[in-house]
C-alpha positions in Angstrom: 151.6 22.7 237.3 155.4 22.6 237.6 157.5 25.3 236.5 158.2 23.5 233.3 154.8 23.1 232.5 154.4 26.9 232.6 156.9 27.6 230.4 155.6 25.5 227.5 151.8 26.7 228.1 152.0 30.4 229.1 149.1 32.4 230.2 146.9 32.7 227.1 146.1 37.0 226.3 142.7 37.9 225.5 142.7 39.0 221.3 142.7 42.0 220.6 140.6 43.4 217.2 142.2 44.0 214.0 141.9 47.4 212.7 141.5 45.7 208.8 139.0 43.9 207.6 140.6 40.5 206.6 139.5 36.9 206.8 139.2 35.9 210.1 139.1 39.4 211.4 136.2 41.7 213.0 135.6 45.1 212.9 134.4 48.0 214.3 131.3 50.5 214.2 134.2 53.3 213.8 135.8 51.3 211.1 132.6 50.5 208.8 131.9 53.7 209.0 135.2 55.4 207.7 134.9 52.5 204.9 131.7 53.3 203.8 132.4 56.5 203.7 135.7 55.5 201.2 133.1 53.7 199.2 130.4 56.7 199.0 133.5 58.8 197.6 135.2 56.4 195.1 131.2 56.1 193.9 130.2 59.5 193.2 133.9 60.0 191.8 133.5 57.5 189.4 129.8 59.2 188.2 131.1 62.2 187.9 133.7 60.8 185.6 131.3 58.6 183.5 129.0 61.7 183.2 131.3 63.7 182.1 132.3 61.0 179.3 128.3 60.9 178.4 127.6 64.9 178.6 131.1 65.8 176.0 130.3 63.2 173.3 126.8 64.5 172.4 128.4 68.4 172.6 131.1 67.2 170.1 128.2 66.0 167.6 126.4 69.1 168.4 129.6 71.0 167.6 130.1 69.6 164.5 126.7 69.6 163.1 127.0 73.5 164.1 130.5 74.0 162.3 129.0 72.3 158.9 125.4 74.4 159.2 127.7 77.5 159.3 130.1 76.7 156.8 126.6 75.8 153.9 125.4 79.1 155.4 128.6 80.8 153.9 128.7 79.4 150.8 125.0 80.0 150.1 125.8 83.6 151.1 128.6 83.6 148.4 125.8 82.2 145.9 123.7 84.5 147.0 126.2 87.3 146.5 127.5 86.6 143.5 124.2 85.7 142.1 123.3 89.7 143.0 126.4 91.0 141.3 125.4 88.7 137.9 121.6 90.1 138.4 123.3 93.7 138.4 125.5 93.4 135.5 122.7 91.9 133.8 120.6 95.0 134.4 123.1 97.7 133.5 124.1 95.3 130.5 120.0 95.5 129.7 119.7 99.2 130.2 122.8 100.1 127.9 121.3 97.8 124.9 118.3 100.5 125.8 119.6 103.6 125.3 121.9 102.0 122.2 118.7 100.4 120.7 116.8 104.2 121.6 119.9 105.7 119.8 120.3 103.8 116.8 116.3 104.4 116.7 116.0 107.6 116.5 119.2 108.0 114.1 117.6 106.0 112.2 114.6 108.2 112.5 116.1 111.5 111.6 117.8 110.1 108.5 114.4 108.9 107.4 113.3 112.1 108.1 116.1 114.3 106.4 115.8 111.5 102.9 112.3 112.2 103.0 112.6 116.0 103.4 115.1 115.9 100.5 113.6 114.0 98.2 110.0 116.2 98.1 109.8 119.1 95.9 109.5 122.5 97.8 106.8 125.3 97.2 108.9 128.3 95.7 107.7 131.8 95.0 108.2 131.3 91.2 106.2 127.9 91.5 103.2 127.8 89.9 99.3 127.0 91.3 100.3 123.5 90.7 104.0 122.9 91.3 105.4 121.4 94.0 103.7 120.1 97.8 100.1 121.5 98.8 99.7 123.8 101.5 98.2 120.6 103.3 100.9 118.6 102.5 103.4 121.4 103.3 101.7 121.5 107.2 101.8 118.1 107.1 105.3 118.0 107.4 105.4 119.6 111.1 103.4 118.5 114.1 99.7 119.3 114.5 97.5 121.1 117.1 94.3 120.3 118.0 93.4 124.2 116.7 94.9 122.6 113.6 92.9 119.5 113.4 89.9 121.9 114.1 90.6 124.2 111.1 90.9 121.2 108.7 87.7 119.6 110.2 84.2 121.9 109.7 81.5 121.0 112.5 79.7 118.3 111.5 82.1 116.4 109.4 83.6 113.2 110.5 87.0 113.1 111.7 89.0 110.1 111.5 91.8 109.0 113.9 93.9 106.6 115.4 96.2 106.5 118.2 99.7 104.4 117.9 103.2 104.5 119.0 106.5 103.4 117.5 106.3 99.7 118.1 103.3 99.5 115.2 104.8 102.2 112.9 104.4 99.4 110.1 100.7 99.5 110.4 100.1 102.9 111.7 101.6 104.1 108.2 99.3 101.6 106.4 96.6 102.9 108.0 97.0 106.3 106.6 98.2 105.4 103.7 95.2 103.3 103.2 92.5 106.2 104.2 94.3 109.4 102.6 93.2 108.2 99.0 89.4 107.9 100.0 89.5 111.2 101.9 90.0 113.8 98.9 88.5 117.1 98.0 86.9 118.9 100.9 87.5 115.7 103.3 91.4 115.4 102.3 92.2 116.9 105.9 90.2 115.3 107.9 92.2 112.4 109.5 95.1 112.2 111.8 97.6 109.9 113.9 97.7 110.6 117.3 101.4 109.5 117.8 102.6 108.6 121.6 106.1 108.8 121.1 108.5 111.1 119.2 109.9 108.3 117.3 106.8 107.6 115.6 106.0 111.2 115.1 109.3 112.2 113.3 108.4 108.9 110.7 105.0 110.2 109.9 106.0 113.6 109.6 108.8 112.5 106.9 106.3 110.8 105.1 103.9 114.0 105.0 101.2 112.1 107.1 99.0 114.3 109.7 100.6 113.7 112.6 99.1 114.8 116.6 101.5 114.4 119.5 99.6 112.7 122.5 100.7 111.3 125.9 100.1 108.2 127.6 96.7 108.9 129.1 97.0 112.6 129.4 94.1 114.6 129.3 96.0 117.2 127.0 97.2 116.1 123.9 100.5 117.1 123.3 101.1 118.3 126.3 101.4 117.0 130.1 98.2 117.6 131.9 98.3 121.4 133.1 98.6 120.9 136.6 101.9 119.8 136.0 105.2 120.8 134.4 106.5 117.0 133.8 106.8 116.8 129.7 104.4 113.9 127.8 105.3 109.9 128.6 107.2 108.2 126.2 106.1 105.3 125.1 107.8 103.3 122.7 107.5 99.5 124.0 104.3 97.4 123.2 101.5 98.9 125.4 99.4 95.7 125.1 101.6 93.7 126.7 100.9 95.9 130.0 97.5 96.3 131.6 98.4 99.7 133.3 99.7 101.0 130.1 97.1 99.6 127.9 94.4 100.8 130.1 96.2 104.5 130.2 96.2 104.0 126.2 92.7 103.7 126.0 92.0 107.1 128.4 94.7 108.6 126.0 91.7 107.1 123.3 88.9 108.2 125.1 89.8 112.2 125.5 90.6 112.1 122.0 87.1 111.4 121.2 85.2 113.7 123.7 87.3 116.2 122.6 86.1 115.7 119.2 82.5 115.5 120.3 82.5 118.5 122.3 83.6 120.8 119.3 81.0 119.4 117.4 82.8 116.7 115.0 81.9 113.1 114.9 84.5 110.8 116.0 85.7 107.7 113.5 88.7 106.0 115.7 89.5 102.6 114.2 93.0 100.4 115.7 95.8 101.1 113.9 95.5 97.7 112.4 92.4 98.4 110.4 92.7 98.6 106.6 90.1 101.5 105.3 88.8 100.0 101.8 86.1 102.4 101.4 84.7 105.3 102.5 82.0 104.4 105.4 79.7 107.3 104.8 77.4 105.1 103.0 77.2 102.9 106.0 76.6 105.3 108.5 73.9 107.2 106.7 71.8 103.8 107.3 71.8 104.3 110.4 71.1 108.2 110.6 69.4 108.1 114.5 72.4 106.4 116.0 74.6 108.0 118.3 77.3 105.6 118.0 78.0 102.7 115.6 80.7 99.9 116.9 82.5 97.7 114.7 84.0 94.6 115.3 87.4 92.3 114.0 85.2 90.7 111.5 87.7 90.0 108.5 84.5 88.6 106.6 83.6 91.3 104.3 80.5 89.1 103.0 79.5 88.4 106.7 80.2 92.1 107.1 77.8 93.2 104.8 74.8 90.5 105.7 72.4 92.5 108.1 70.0 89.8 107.4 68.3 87.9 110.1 70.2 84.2 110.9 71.8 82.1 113.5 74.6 80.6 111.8 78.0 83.1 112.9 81.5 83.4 111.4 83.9 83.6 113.9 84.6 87.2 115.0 81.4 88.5 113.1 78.7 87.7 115.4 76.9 91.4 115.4 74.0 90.3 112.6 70.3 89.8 113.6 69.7 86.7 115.0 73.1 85.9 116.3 73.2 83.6 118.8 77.0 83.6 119.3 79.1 87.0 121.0 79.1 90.4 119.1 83.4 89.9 119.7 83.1 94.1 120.1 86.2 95.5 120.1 87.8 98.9 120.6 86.4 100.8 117.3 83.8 103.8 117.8 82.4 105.3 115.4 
């Protein structure tokens, strides 16, 4: 070649690699490595990143879902509280309209008491035989023992009894108003009310009716049982509407009439709801080898007095031969 030549067409130099990747270009082990390491990075960066987008959204539900549940939890605490304080103001509310009703009660009681006591003549010494209130009538007007009751009855004589509290004072009067007409003469004495509260007690005793102070189921009339120094229960509510105290009525009941039997005196205990319209001597003398005699709520004085033999029952008087329906006994022993 001449010198001319060698200046347009120089020696060509062997190429040499491009460190970048780039069309046309080649690279090397060293370099795809370092990129693929870039590549790893940039990847688990941008995971991180989304998973941290994916992990707070469900915590900021869960956050919110918590903030509400606390927030009904506090108002139903305030419900809760306030519904307390109405419960309590209701109670004290309840146990003042007690003690006012109790109050007015026996107020009421005492005036009834004092009218009574001043309207009935008084024994003097210049009255005569005659004049004035009987010596039973005169006792009547103060609270009976059972040495009392005992004194009145002799042994062997029937004594009548029933056992009542304030809430029937209606019918616990009736009831000895009822049976103190058929009980004169030698048998004028010989029934009583065993009263369970004081209120009761003071209205009998205004009315000159033989009144005996009992307790709820104690096994000492007019008294607490001996063991103890606790004073008798009042009870002034309406026993039959609780078993427990209904139950402890009819113990109360029951010791009355063992009492009776033990000092030799029959027992004739009728509900305080019973009208007496005769004297039931007659009745029991047909039957002169029982031991007890029970009667039932039979308000059929015709089916009453059929003892003869038949099916056919009125209701509540099922105790005649031949029934076939339930004798309905109730709680009167005779």
């Amino acid at each position: 070649f001449s010198s001319k030549d060698r200046l347009l067409a120089p020696r060509q130099q062997p190429r040499q690699p491009d460190p970048c990747i780039g069309r046309g270009a080649m690279a090397t082990p060293a370099t795809t490595i370092r990129l693929l390491a870039c590549f790893a990075v940039a990847a688990c960066l941008l995971m991180v990143h989304s998973g941290s987008r994916l992990v707070s959204g469900p915590e900021r539900i869960r956050s919110g879902k918590l903030e509400r549940a606390d927030e009904e939890v506090g108002a139903l605490r305030r419900q809760l509280e306030a519904a307390r304080a109405e419960a309590a103001a209701a109670a004290t509310e309840a146990r003042a309209a007690t003690r006012r009703a109790e109050a007015a009660e026996a107020a009421e009681a005492k005036a009834l008491a004092q009218a009574a006591a001043a309207a009935l003549p008084r024994r003097t010494a210049s009255s005569g035989p005659g004049e004035g209130l009987s010596g039973l009538e005169e006792a009547n007007g103060r609270l009976l023992s059972r040495d009392d009751i005992l004194a009145r009855v002799s042994v062997g004589q029937p004594a009548f009894f029933t056992v009542a509290n304030s809430a029937y004072a209606d019918l616990a009067e009736n009831w000895a108003l009822l049976l103190r007409p058929l009980l004169r003469g030698t048998t004028a004495g010989h029934m009583f009310v065993a009263s369970l509260d004081g209120a009761l007690a003071t209205r009998l005793l205004a009315r000159r009716l033989p009144t005996l102070r009992v307790g709820l189921g104690s096994n000492d009339t007019g008294r607490a049982p001996p063991q103890s120094k606790a004073p008798p229960v009042e009870v002034s509510a309406n026993f039959r509407l609780k078993f427990s105290m209904f139950r402890a009525y009819g113990v109360t009941k029951a010791d009355l009439i063992v009492w009776l039997l033990r000092a030799g005196r029959p027992a004739v205990v009728s509900d305080v709801d019973c009208a007496w319209l005769s004297r039931p001597q007659a009745l029991l003398e047909l039957q002169p080898t029982a031991d007890v005699l029970a009667g039932t709520d039979c308000l059929d004085t015709a089916a009453d007095d059929d003892r003869s033999d038949r099916s056919s029952v009125v209701p509540r008087c099922g105790h005649h031969p031949g029934s076939l329906w339930s004798a309905w006994f109730n709680t009167g022993v005779s």
